[in-house]
SENUKE-267482 format. One line per field, with one value per residue: residue number from 1; residue in three letters; x, y, z of N, C-alpha, C, O in turn. Coordinates in steps of 0.001 Angstrom, whole numbers, always signed. Layout:
REM SENUKE-267482
num = [NUM; ...]
residuo = [ALA; ...]
npx = [X; ...]
npy = [Y; ...]
npz = [Z; ...]
capx = [X; ...]
capy = [Y; ...]
capz = [Z; ...]
cpx = [X; ...]
cpy = [Y; ...]
cpz = [Z; ...]
opx = [X; ...]
opy = [Y; ...]
opz = [Z; ...]
This chain:
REM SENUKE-267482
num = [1; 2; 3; 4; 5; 6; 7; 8; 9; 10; 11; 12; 13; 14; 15; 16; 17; 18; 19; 20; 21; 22; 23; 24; 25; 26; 27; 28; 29; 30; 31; 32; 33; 34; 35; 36; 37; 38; 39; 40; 41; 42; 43; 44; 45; 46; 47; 48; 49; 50; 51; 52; 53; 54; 55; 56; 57; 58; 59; 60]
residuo = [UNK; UNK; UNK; UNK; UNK; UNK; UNK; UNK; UNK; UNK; UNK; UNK; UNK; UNK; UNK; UNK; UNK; UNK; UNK; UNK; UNK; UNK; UNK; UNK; UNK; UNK; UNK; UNK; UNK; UNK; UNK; UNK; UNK; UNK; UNK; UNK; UNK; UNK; UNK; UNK; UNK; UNK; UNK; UNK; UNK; UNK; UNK; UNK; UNK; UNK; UNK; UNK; UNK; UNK; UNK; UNK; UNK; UNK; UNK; UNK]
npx = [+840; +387; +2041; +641; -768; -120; -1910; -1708; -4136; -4839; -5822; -4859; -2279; -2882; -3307; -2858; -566; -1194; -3426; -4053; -5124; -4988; -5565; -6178; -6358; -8201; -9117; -11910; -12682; -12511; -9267; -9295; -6906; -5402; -2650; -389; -362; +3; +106; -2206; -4377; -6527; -9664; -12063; -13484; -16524; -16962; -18773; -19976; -17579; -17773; -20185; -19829; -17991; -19650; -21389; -19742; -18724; -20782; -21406]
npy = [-1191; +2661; +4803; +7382; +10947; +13186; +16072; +19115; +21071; +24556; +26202; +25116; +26307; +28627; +30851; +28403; +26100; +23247; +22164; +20673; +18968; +16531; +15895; +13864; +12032; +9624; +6265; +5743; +7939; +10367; +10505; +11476; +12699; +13202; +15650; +15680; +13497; +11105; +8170; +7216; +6756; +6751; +8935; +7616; +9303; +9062; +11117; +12489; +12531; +14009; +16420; +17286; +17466; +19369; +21387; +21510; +22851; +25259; +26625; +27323]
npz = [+0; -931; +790; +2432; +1376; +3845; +4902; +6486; +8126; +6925; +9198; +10863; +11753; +12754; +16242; +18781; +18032; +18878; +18288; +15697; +12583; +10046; +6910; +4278; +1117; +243; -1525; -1495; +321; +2503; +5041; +8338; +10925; +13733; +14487; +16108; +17117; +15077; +14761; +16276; +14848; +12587; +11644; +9199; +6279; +3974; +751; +1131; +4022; +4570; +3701; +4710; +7558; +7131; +6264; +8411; +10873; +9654; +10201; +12799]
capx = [+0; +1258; +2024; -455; +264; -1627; -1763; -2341; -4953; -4664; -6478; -4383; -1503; -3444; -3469; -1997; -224; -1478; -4675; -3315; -5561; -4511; -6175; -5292; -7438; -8545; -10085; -13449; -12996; -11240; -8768; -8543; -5778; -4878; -951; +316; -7; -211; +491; -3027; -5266; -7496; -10980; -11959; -15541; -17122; -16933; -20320; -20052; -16373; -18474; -21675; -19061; -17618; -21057; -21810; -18308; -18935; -22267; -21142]
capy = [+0; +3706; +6020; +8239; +12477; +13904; +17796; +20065; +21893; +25582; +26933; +24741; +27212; +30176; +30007; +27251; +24634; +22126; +22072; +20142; +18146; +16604; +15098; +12225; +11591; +7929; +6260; +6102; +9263; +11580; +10705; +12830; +12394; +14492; +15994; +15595; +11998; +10309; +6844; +6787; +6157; +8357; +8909; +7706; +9428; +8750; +11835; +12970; +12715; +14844; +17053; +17654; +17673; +21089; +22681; +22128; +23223; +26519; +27484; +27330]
capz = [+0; -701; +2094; +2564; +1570; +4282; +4462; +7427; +7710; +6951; +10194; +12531; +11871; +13595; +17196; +18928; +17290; +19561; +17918; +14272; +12066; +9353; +6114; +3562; -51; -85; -2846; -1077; +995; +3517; +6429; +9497; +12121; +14821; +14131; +17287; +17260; +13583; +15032; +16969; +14319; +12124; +11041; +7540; +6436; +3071; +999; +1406; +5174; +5219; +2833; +5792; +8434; +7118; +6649; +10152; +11183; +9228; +10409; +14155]
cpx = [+881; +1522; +1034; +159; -1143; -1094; -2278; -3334; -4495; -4920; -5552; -2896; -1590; -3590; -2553; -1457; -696; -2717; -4986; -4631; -4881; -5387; -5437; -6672; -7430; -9183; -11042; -14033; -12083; -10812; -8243; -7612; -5579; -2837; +252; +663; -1287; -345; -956; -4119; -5743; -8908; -11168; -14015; -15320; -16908; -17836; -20251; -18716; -17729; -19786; -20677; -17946; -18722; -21402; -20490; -18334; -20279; -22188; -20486]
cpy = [+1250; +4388; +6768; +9734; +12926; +15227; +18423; +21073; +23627; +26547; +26213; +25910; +28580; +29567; +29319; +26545; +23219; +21569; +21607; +19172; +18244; +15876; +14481; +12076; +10396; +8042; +6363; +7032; +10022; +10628; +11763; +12242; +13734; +14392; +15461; +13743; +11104; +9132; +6465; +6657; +7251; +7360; +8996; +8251; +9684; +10984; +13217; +13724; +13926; +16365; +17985; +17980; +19075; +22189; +22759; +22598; +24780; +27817; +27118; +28206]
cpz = [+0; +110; +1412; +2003; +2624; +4793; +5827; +7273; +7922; +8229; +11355; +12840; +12828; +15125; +17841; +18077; +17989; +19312; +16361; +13914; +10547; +8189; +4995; +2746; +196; -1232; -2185; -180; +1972; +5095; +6888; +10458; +12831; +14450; +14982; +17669; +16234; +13855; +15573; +16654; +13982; +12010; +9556; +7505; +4613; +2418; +950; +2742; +5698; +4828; +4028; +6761; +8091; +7016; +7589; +10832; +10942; +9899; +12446; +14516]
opx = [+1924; +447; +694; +1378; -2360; +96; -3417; -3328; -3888; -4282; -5499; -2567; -734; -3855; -1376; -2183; -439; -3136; -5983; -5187; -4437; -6106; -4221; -7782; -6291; -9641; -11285; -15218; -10856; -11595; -7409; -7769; -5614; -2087; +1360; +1556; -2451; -1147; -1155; -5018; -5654; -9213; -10757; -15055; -14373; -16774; -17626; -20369; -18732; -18338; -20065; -20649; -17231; -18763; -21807; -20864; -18022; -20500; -23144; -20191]
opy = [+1245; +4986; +6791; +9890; +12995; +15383; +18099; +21859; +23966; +27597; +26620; +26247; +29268; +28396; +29540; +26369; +22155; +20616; +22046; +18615; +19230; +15039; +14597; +12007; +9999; +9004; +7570; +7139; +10055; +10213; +12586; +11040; +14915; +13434; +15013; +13112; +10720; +8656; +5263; +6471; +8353; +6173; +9875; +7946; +10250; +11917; +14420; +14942; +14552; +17042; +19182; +19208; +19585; +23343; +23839; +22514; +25542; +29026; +26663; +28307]
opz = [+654; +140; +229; +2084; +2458; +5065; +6165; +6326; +8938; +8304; +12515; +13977; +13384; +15395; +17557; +17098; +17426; +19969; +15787; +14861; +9957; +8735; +4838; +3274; +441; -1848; -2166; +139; +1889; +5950; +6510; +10674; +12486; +14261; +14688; +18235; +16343; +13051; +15396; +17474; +14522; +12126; +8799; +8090; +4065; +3210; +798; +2875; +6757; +5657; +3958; +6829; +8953; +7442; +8019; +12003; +11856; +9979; +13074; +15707]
């Protein structure tokens, strides 16, 4: 399997740094990981569900 490229998010820069997410294209949708510790498993969501999970993110 290939390594992953996974990308920081633009907003974790502002702020703390202690507050890192990171994301990763799959074929069937988005991984999240926390920065701080890559090793402890991410969240894979469909990419519908990454997709809903920034409109409610936005409107908060």
């Amino acid at each position: 399997m290939q390594s992953l490229a996974w990308r920081k998010s633009s907003r974790s820069t502002q702020g703390t740094s202690e507050q890192c997410v990171e994301l990763a294209q799959l074929p069937d949708g988005i991984g999240l990981r926390d920065s701080k510790a890559p090793d402890a498993g991410n969240l894979v969501l469909t990419r519908q569900a990454f997709a809903d999970l920034v409109q409610q993110v936005k409107h908060r």
